[in-house]
N, C-alpha and C positions, 0 to 999 in steps of 0.2 A: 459592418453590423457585428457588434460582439453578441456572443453566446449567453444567454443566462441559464446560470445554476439552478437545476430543480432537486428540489429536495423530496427525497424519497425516505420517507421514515422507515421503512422494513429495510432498506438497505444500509440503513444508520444503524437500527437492532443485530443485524445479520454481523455488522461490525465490532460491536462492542460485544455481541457473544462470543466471536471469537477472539477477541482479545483476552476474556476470562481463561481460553483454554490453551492447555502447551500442545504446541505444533510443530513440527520438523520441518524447518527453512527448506526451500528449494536451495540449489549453490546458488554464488552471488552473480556470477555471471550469468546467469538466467536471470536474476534480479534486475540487472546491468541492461539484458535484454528485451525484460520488459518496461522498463524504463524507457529505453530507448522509443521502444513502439507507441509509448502512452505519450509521450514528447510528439513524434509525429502526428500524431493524431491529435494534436492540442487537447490531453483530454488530465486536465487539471488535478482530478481525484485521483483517477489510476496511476500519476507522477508522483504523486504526495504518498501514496501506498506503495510503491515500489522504492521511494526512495527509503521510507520507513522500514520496509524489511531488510532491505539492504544493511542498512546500519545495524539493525537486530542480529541481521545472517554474521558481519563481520565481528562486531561486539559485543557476546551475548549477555554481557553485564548489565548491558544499558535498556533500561526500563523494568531490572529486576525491583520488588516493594521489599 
C-alpha cells in the first residue's frame, strides 16, 4: 500500500516565506544527517528539503537571482 501525499497549503506558504528570507544554513553534516533520517522514514518532502539545503549549505551561489 503506497502513501499519498497530502497537501497542506500553510506548509506550502510557511515555505515559500522562508525562501524570501536569508537564513544561516545549519553545517552540512547535519544536512547530511537529516537527510539521512528523512530517507528512513520514507518521508519524500523532508528528503527534497534536506537535499536542497545541502546543496545551498555547500554552494552558496546556487539559487542566487
Amino acid at each position: 500500500m503506497t502513501a499519498r501525499h497530502i497537501r497542506r497549503p500553510t506548509e506550502r506558504a510557511a515555505i515559500h516565506a522562508v525562501c524570501r528570507s536569508a537564513r544561516l544554513l545549519p553545517p552540512i553534516d547535519q544536512l547530511f544527517e537529516a537527510l539521512v533520517i528523512a530517507r528512513r522514514a520514507d518521508d519524500r518532502e523532508g528528503m527534497t528539503l534536506a537535499a536542497h539545503r545541502a546543496v545551498r549549505a555547500a554552494a552558496p551561489e546556487v539559487g542566487e537571482t
